[in-house]
C-alpha positions as CSV (number, residue, x, y, z in Angstrom):
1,X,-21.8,3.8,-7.4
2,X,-22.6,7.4,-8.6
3,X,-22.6,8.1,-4.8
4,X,-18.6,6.3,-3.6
5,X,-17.2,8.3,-6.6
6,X,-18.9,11.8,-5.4
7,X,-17.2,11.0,-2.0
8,X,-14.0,9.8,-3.1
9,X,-13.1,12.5,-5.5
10,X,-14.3,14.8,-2.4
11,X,-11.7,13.0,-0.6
12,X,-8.6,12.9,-3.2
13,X,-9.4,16.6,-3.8
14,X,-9.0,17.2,-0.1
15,X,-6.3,15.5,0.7
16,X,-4.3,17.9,-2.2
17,X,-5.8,20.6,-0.2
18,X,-3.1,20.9,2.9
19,X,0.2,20.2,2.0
20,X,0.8,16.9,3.5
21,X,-0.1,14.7,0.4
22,X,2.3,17.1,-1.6
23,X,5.0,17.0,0.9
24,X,4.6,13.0,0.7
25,X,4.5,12.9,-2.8
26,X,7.8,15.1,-3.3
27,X,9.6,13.3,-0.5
28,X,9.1,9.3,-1.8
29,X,9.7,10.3,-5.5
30,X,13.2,11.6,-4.4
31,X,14.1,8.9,-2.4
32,X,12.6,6.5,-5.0
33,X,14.7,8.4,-7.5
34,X,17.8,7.9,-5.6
35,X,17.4,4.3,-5.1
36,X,16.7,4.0,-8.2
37,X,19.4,5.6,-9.7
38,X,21.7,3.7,-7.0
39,X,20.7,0.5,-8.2
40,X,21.4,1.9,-12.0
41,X,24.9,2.0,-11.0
42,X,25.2,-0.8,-9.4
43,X,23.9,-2.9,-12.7
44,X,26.8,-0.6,-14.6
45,X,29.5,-1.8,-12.3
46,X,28.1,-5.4,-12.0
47,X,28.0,-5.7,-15.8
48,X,30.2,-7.1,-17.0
49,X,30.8,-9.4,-14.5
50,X,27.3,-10.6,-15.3
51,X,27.8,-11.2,-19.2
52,X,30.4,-14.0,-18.3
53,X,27.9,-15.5,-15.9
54,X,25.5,-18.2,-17.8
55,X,21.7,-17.5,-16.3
56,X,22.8,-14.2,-14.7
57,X,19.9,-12.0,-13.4
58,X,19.2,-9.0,-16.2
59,X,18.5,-5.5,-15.8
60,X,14.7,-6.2,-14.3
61,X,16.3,-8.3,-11.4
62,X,18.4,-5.8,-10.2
63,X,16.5,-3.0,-10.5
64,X,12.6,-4.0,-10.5
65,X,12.3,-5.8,-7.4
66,X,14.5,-3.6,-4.8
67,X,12.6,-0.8,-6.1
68,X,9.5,-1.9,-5.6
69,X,10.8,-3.8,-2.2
70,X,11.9,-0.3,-1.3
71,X,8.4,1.5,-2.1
72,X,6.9,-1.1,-0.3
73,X,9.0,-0.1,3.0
74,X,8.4,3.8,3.0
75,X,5.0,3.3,1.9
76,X,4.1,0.8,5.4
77,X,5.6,4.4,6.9
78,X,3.6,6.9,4.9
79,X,-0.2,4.8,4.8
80,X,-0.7,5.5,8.6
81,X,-0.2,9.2,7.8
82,X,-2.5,9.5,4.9
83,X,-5.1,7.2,6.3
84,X,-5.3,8.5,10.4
85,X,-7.6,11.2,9.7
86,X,-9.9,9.5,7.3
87,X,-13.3,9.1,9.8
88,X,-11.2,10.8,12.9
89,X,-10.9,13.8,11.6
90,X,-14.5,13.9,10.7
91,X,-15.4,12.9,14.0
92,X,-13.5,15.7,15.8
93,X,-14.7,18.4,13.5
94,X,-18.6,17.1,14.3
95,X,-19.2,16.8,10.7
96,X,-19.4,13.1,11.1
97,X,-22.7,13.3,12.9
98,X,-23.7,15.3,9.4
99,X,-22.1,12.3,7.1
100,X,-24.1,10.1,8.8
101,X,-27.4,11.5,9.2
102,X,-27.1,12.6,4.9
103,X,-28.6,10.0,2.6
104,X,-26.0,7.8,2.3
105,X,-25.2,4.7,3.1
106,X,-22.7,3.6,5.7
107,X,-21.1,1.4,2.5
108,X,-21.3,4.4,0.3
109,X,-19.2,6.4,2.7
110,X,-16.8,3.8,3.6
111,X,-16.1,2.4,0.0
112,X,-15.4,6.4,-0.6
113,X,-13.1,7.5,1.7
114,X,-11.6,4.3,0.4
115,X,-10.8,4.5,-3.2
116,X,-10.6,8.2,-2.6
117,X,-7.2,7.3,-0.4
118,X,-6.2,4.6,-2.6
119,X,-6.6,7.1,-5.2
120,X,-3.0,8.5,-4.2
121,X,-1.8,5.3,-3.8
122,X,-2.3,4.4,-7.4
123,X,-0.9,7.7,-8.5
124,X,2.3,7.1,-6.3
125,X,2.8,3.6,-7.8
126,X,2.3,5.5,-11.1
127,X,5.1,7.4,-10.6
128,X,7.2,5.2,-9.1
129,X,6.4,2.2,-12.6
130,X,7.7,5.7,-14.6
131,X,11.1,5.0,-13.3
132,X,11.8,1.5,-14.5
133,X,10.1,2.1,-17.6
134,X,12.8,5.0,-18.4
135,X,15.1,2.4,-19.2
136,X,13.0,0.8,-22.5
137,X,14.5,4.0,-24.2
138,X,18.5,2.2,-24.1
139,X,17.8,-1.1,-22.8
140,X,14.9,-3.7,-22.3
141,X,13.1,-4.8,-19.1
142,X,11.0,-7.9,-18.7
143,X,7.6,-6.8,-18.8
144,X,6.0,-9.9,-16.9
145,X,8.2,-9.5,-14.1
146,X,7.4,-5.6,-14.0
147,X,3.8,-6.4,-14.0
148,X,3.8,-8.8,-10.9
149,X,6.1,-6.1,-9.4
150,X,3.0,-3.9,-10.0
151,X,0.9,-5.8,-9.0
152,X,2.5,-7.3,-5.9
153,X,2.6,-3.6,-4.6
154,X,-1.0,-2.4,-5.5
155,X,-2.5,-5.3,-3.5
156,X,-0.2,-4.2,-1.0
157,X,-0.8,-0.9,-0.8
158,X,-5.2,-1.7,-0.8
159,X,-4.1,-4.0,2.1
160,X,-2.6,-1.2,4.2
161,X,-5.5,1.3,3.1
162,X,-7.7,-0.9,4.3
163,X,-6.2,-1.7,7.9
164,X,-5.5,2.5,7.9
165,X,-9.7,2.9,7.3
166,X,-10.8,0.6,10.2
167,X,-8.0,2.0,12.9
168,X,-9.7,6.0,11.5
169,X,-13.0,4.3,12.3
170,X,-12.5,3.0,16.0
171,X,-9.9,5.4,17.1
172,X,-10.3,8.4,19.0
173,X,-7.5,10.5,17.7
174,X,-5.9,10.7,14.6
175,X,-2.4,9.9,15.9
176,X,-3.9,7.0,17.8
177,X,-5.2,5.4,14.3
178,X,-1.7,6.2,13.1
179,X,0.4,4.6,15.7
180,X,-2.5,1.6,16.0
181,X,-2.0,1.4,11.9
182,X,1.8,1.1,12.0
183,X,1.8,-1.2,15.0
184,X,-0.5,-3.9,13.1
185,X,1.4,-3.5,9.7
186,X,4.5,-3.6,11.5
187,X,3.4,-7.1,12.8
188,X,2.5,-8.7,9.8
189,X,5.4,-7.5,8.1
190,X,8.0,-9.5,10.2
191,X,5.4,-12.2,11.4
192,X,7.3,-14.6,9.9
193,X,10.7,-13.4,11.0
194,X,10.3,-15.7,13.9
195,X,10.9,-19.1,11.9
196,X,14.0,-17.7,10.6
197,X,15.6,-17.0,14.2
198,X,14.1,-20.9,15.2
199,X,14.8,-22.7,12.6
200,X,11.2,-23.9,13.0
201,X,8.6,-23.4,10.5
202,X,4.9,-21.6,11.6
203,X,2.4,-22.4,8.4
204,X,0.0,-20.2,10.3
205,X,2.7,-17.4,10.8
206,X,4.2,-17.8,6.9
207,X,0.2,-17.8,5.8
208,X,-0.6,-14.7,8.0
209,X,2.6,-12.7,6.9
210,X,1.6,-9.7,4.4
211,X,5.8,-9.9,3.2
212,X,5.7,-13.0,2.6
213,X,2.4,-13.5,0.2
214,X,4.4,-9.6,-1.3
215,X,7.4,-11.4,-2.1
216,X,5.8,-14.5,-3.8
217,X,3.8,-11.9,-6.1
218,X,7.1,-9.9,-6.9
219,X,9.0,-12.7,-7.8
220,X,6.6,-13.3,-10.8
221,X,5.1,-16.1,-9.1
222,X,1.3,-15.1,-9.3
223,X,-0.4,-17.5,-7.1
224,X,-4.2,-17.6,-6.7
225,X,-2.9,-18.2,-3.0
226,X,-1.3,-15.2,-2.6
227,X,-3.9,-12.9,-4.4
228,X,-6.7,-14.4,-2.2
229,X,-4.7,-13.6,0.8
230,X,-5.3,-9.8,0.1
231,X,-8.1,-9.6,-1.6
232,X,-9.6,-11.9,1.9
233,X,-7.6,-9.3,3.9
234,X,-9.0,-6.1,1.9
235,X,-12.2,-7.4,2.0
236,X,-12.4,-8.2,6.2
237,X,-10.9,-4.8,7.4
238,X,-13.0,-3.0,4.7
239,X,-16.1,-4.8,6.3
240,X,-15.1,-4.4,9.7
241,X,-14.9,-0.1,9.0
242,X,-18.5,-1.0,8.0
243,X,-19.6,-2.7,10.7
244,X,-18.0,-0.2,13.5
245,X,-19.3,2.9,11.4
246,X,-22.8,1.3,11.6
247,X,-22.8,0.9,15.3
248,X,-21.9,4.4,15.5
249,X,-24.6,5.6,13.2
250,X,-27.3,3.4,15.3
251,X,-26.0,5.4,18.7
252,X,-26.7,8.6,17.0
């Protein structure tokens, strides 16, 4: 255990080294901040409109979800940029070669890069959690729904972390894992979008579909369904970057 953490602090502490992670960082906190403050506005003009409306959705409905929604978005954008040059970048620098052969094993390394990525994640939804929570100083949020909200993205977020780590391990070149990363999180994300257009129901397609097990989460429906799906999900890719990181260390 001793061993993921000395790796994955080595890797958070890295990835503050260039300025990408700071670039990131500063870039989804002010668009974040501006959706966030959009939807603000839109709760003030809505208002009083709402107060005559019996069972009207409250301030968490209108601003929890599309905030999170919309962190969810940028971030299926960002994760292939944070995660490409996890185990490609070590490859092309020939230090891999040195990871590998150092007493460590393959797990250790693996399940460090890892949390070390995830790392940032947390932080980002940290920040972005600070936001809604502003508004308990003049107005009250329902803190269930905020929590499934949290939650909904943090399994999220592990999910994409974990497809980002096994494209790093079997790519070539760090834009390759990135483009390869977006691709399959672009598919899952509208896997599902296909019933809509038919009119014909796929349980396959609606089980496979990362949105839709996201949404069910965020709503505040916390399904042992839905919560399986990505921990299942985490789980496979995260033994798959095993598996190929194995073979490589065995062809050494």
């Amino acid at each position: 255990m001793s061993l993921i953490l000395t790796i994955a602090s080595r890797e958070f502490r890295t990835l503050f080294l260039s300025p990408m992670a700071w670039t990131i960082l500063a870039i989804l906190q002010f668009i974040l901040a501006f959706l966030f403050l959009t939807q603000i506005e839109a709760f003030t003009t809505l208002q009083p409109k709402l107060a005559s409306i019996e069972g009207a959705p409250g301030l968490t409905d209108i601003i929890v979800p599309p905030l999170f929604g919309n962190a969810a978005i940028i971030l299926l954008l960002v994760t292939p940029l944070l995660t490409m040059r996890l185990i490609c970048e070590e490859r092309r620098n020939k230090t891999l070669s040195l990871l590998l052969s150092a007493p460590l094993s393959t797990i250790d390394i693996i399940l460090g890069k890892y949390v070390g990525i995830l790392g940032l994640m947390l932080l980002i939804i940290a920040l972005t959690t600070l936001m809604p929570l502003s508004l308990l100083c003049g107005g009250e949020l329902d803190l269930g729904k905020l929590f499934a909200n949290i939650l909904a993205l943090l399994l999220l977020v592990s999910a994409f972390t974990a497809i980002g780590l096994f494209m790093s391990c079997i790519a070539g070149h760090p834009t390759v894992a990135a483009m390869a990363t977006f691709g399959v999180l672009l598919l899952l994300w509208i896997l599902d979008w296909t019933s809509g257009l038919t009119d014909q129901r796929s349980e396959l397609f609606e089980y496979l579909s990362i949105l839709r097990h996201f949404q069910n989460i965020q709503s505040g429906l916390i399904s042992s369904i839905d919560v399986s799906y990505f921990l299942l999900f985490i789980t496979t890719f995260i033994a798959l970057s095993i598996r190929s990181l194995d073979n490589e260390r065995l062809q050494k």
